[in-house]
C-alpha positions in Angstrom: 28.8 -20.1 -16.6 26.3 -18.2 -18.7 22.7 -19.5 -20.3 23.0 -20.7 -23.9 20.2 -19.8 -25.9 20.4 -20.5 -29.9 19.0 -17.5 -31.6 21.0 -17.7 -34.4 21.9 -20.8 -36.4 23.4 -20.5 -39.5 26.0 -22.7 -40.8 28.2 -21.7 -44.2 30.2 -23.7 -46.2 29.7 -27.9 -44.9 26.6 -28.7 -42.5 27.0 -28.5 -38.8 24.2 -30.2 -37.5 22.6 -29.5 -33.8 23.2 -32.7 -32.1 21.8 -32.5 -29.0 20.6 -29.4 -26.6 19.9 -26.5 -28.8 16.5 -23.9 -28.3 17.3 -22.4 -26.0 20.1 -22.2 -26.1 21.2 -20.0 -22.8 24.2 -19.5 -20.6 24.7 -22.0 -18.3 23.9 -24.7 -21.5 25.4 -27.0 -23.6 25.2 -28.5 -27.1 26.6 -30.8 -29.4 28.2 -29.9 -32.7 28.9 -32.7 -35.4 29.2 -32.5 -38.8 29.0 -35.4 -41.1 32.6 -37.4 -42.4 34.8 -36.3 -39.3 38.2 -36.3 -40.4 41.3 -37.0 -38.2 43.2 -33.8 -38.0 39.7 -31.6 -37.5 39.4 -29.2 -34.9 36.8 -26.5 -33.6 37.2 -23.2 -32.2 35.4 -20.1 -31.4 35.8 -17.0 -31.8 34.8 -15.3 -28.8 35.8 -18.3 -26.0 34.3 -15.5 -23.4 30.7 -16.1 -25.2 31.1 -19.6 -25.7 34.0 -22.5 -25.4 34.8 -25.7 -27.6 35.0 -28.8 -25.7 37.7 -30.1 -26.1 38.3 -28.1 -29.4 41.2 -29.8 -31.2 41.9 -33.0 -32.6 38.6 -34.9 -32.3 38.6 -37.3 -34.5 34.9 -37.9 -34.4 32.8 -34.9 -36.1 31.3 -34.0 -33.0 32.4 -31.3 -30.0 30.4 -29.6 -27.5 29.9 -26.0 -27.0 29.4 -24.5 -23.4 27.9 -20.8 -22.7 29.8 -18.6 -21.3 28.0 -15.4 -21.2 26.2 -13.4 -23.3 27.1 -12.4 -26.7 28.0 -13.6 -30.4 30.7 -15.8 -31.4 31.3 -18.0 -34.1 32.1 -21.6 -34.1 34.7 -22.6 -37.0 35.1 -26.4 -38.4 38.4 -27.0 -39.6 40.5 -30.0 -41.2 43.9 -29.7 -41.2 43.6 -26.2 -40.2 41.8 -25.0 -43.1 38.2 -24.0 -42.0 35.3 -26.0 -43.5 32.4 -24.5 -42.0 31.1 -22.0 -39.6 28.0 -22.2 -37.2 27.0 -18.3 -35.8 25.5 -18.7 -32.2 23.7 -16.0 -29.6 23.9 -17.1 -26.1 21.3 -15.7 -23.8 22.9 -13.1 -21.0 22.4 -13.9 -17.3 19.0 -12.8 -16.0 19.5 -9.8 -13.9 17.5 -9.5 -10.9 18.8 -6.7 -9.3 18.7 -4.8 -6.0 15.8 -5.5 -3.6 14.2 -2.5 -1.8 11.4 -2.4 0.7 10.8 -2.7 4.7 13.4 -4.6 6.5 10.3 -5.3 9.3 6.9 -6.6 8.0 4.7 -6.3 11.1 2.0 -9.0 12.4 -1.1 -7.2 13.0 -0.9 -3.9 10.9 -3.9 -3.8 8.1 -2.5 -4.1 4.4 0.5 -5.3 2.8 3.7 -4.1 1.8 5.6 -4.1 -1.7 8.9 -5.1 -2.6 10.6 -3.8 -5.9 13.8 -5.0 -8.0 16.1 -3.0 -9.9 16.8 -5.3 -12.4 15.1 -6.9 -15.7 11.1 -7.2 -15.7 9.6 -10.3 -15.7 10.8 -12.1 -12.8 8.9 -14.1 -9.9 8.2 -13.2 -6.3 8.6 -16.3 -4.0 8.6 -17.3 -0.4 10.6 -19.5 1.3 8.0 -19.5 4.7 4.3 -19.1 3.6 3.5 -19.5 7.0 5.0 -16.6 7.9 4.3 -14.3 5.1 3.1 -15.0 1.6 4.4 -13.1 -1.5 2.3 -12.2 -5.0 4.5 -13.8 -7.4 4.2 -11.1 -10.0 3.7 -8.3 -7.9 6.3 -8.7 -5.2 3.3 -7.7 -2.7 4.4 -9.3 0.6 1.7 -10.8 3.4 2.6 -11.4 6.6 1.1 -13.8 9.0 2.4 -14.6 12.2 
């Protein structure tokens, strides 16, 4: 799944409301549609399912559905009754973070003076961590690795 992260919100025709989830609104989310006076032939779709899918999309009776992220991109999410559209919500969902390819020394050795640096090929802004900082410690911004024992 992809993070869901509501950049844009802008509804036309009848109000669909943010329910619950919402900013941000990034792949891996969800949220929950409604619009007030459901009917009981209504039904939601989108219009890119590969950005973001309508659960369960038809005949809810209710008002309400819930939208998942897919990946990023655009779509927009279409309220109908009786097959006739009502309203339209457009969302952004939030791409993946990419983090990349790691480089640097496969050995860190015990004993030599400095430290060594690890680099990503992917998106800036990321964090450094260590899963034994008792063996080696790791600045979390700099990806400059310590080693101990």
């Amino acid at each position: 799944m992809a993070s869901i992260c509501l950049i844009s919100n802008y509804a036309y025709g009848c109000p669909i409301t943010v329910t619950s989830g919402g900013n941000p609104f990034c792949y891996t989310s969800t949220i929950t549609l409604s619009v007030s006076g459901g009917a009981a032939l209504e039904s939601w779709k989108s219009s890119n399912p590969l950005v973001a899918k309508v659960n369960p999309g038809y005949l809810v009776p209710s008002g309400v559905c819930t939208v998942s992220g897919v990946s990023g991109g655009t779509t927009t999410i279409t309220y109908f009754i009786n097959l006739v559209p009502q309203c339209t919500l457009v969302l952004t969902v939030d791409p993946a973070p990419n983090a990349g390819a790691i480089s640097g020394p496969l050995n860190i050795w015990y004993g030599l003076p400095g430290a060594v640096t690890f680099t990503s090929s992917g998106a800036t802004g990321g964090t450094w961590t260590s899963s034994m900082t008792v063996i080696a410690t790791v600045g979390a911004g700099t990806g400059v690795v310590t080693g101990f024992t």
